[in-house]
C-alpha positions in Angstrom: -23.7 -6.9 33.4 -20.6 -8.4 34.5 -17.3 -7.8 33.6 -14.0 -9.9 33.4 -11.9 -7.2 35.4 -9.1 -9.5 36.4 -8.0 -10.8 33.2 -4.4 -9.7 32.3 -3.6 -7.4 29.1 -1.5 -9.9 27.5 -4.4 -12.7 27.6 -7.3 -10.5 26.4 -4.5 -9.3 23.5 -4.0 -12.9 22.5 -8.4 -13.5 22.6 -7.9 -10.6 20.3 -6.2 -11.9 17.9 -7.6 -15.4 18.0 -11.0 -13.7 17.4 -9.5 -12.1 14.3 -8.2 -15.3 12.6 -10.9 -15.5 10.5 -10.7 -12.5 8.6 -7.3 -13.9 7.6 -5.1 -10.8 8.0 -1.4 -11.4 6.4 1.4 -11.8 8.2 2.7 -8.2 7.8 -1.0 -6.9 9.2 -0.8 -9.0 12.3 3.2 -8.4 13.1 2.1 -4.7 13.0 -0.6 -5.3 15.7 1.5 -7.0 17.4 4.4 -4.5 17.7 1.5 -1.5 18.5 0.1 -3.5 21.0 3.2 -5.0 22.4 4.9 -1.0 22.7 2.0 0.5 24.2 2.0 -2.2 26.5 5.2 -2.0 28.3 4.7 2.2 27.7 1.6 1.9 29.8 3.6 -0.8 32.2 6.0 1.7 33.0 3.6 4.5 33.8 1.7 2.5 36.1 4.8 0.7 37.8 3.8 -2.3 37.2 5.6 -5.5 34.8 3.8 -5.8 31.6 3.1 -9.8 32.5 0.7 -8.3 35.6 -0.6 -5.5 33.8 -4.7 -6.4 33.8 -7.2 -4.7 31.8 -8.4 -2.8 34.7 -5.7 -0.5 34.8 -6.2 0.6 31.1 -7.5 4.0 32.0 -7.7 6.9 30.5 -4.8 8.8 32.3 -2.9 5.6 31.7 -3.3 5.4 28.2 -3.0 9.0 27.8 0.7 9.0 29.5 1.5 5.4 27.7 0.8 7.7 24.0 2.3 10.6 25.1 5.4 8.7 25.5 4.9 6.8 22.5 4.6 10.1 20.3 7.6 11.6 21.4 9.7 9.1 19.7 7.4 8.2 16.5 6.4 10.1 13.4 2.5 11.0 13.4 1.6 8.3 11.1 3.0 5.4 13.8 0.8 6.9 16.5 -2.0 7.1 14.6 -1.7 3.5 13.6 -0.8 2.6 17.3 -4.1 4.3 18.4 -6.0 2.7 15.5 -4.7 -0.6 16.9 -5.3 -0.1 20.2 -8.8 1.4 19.3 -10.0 -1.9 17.4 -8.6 -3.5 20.8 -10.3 -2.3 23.4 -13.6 -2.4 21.3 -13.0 -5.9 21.0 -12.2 -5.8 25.0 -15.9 -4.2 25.5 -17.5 -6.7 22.8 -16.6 -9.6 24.9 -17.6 -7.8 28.1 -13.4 -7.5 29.1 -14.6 -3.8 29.7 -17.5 -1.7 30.7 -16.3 1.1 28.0 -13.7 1.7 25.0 -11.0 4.5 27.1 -9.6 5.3 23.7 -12.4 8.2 23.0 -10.8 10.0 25.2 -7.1 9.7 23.9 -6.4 12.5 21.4 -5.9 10.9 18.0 -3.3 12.4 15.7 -4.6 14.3 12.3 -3.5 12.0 9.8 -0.6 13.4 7.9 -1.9 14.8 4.3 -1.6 12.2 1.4 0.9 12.6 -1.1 1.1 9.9 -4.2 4.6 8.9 -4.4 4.7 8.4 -8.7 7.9 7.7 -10.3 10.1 11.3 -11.5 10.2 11.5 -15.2 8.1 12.2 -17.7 9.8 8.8 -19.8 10.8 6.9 -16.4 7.8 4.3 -17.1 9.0 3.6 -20.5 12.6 2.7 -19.5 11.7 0.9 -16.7 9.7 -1.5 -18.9 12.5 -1.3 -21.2 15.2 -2.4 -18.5 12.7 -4.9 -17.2 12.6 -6.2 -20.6 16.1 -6.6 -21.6 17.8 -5.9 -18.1 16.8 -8.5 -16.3 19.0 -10.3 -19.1 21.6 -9.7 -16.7 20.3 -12.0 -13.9 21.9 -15.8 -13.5 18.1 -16.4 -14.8 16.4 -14.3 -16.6 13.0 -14.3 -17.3 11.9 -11.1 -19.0 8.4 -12.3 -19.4 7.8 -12.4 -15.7 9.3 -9.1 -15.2 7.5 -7.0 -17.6 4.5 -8.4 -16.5 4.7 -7.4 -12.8 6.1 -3.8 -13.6 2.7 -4.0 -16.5 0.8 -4.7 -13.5 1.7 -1.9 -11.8 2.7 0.5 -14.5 -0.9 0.2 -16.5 -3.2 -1.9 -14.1 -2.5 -0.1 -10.8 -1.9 -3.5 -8.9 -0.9 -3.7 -5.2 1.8 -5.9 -4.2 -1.1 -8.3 -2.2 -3.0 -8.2 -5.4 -0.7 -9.3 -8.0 -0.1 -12.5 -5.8 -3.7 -13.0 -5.1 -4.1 -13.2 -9.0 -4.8 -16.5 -10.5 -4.6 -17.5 -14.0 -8.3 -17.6 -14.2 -8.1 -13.6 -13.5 -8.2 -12.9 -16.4 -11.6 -13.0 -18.1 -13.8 -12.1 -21.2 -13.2 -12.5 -24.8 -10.0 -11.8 -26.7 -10.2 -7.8 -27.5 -12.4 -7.3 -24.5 -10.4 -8.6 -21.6 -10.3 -7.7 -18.3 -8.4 -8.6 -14.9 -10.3 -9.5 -11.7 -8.7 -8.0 -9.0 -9.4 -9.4 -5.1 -8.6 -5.9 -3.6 -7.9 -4.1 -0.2 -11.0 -4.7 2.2 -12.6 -7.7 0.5 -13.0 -5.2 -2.5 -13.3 -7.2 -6.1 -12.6 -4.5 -9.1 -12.1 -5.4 -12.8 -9.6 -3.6 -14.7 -9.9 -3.7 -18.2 -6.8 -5.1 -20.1 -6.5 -3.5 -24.0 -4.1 -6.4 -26.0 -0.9 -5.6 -25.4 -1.2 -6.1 -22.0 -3.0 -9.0 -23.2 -0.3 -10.3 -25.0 2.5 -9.9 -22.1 0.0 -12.3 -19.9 -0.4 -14.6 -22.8 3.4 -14.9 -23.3 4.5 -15.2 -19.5 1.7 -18.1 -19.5 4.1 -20.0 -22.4 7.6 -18.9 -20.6 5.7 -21.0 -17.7 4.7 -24.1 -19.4 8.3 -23.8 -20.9 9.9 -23.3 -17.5 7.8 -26.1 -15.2 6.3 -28.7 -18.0 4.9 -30.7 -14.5 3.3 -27.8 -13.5 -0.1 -27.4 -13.3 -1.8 -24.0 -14.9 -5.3 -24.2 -14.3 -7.2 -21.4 -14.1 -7.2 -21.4 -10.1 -3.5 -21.9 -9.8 -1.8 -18.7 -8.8 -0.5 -16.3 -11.5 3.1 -14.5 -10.4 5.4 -17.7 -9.6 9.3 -17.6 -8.7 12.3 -19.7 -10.1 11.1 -22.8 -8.5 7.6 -22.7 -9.7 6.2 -21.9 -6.1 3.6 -18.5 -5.8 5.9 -16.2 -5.4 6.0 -14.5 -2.0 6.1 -10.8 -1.3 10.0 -10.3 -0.4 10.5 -11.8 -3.8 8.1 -9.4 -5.4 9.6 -6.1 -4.1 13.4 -7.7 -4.9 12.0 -8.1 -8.3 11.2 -4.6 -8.7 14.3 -3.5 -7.0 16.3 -5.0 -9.4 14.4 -3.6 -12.6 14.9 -0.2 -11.3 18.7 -0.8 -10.8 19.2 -2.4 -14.1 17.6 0.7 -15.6 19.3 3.4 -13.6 16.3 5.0 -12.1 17.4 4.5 -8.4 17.3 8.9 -8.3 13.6 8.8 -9.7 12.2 6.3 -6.8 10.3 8.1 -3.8 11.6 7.2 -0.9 10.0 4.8 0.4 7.8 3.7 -2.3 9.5 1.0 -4.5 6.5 -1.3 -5.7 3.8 1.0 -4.7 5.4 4.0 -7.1 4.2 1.7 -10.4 1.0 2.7 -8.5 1.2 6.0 -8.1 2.2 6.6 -11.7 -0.7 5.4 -12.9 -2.9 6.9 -10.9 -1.2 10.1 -11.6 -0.9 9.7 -15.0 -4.8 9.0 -15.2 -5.2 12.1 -13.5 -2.8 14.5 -16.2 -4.6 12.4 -18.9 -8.2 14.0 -18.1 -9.8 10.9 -16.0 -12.6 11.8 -13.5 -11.7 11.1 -9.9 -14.7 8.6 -9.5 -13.0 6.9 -12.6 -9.9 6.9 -10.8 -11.4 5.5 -7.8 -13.2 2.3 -9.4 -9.5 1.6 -11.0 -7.6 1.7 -8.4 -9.9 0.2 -5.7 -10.0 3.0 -3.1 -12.5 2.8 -0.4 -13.0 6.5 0.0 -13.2 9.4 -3.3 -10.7 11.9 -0.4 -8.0 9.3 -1.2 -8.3 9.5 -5.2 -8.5 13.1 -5.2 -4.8 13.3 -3.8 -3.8 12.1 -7.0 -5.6 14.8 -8.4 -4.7 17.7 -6.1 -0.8 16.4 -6.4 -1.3 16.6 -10.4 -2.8 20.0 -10.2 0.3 21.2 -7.8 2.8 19.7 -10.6 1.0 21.7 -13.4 1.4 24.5 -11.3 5.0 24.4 -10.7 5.8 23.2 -14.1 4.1 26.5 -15.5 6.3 28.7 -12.8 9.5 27.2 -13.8 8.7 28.9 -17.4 11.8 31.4 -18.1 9.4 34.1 -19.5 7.9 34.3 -16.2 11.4 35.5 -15.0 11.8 37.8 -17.4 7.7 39.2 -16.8 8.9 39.9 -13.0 11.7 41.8 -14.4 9.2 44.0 -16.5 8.5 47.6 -14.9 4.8 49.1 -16.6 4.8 52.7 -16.2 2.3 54.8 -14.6 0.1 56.3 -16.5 0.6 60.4 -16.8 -1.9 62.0 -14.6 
């Protein structure tokens, strides 16, 4: 078998990715390929003293790679490696698939643990009620507010357990069945299609966003493959727009302290998955809800509940008082 050898990194990157259109990644998945491929690139440039425009596939060794990650992990958290060297893994399997290489290098490369889940819910045992609350009546305070829209995404998250790619994959045909047995169709992570049942007052929030939008755009068209979540122009509404959203219903509620770092849109997530857990759901219930690939990722939500019950029962006062309690001996 014969082997490309001389072509340059850069060009075998770009086959890469041009071999990949047609699983239509977004635009955030392919700018993060990008930037993992592109840093380990001129990382692996400078250990083999070469520029990053010359660097060919043929100097993707193992020492190289190993000194380019080294590098790379002294200024990144675990998680960023371990996404570079999943990046760079799917690369150079894609190198050997088109006969680029004789062999995928990356076996060879330690691969970081990946750090231990940890749901991310919302703090506060009434925190979902006001935000739905301030989402309702807050957003009152906007130049345009439309409440119906905004209870309905924070719904989505709060009781459906929506990603933020979901909710604007959702079309108005989404929703199916009869009236008292809904249920939402969710396109989900992987190509995975779920259907979450929707009781009728989530029924009703969908039904009266529909009428705020034929109020709103009276041209517009609401079939039932038009897209669902819109913005103030009547467009599908994109996903900057849909974490701003959010943003703003947690700062007209106040509940800026009780948002994980981090977490924003994803929290409405992780509170329902967590509050599925406290309410008694199975994991493998848990898992067909939220769409997760793998049962070791819905039993974080369970663990993490667990921990909380746990803590929750220390913080009881009596148990100060029992470790001030002295049993005597009994006589001999």
């Amino acid at each position: 078998m014969r082997y490309k050898i001389a072509m340059r990194v850069l060009d075998a990157q770009e086959a890469f990715f041009l071999a990949r259109r047609p699983r239509k990644d977004s635009p955030h998945t392919t700018a993060a390929y990008r930037r993992d491929l592109a840093g380990i690139s001129a990382l692996l440039a400078e250990v083999v003293g070469a520029p990053v425009e010359q660097l060919g596939v043929d100097q993707l060794t193992v020492g190289a790679l190993r000194a380019a990650f080294g590098l790379f992990a002294d200024g990144h958290a675990k998680s960023s490696v371990l996404r570079a060297w999943s990046t760079w893994n799917q690369f150079l399997t894609f190198c050997v698939s088109e006969e680029i290489l004789p062999g995928n290098p990356m076996g060879a490369v330690d691969r970081p643990k990946a750090p231990a889940l940890s749901p991310k819910p919302l703090r506060g045992e009434d925190t979902p009620e006001q935000l739905l609350a301030a989402a309702a009546e807050g957003s009152r305070q906007a130049r345009d507010p439309w409440p119906e829209r905004d209870v309905l995404v924070i719904a989505l998250g709060l009781v459906a357990g929506l990603r933020s790619a979901e909710m604007r994959s959702l079309v108005v045909g989404s929703l199916v069945g009869r009236s008292g047995e809904r249920r939402l169709h969710v396109a989900g992570k992987g190509s995975r299609e779920r259907s979450i049942p929707v009781e009728p007052a989530m029924e009703r929030v969908i039904e009266g966003y529909l009428e705020s939008c034929r109020r709103r755009f009276p041209q517009g068209r609401f079939g039932r493959s038009a897209p669902l979540l819109r913005d103030r122009r009547g467009e599908p509404i994109g996903r900057g727009a849909l974490e701003y959203l959010v943003r703003s219903c947690y700062r007209w509620a106040g509940l800026h302290d009780r948002v994980p770092a981090g977490a924003n849109l994803h929290a409405l997530r992780h509170t329902f998955a967590t509050r599925l857990a406290e309410d008694g759901a199975s994991a493998s219930e848990i898992m067909a809800l939220l769409g997760h690939a793998s049962l070791a990722t819905t039993q974080s939500y369970i663990e993490a509940t667990a921990r909380e019950r746990r803590a929750a029962a220390a913080s009881n006062r009596t148990y100060r008082k029992l470790g001030e309690v002295v049993v005597p001996a009994p006589p001999d």
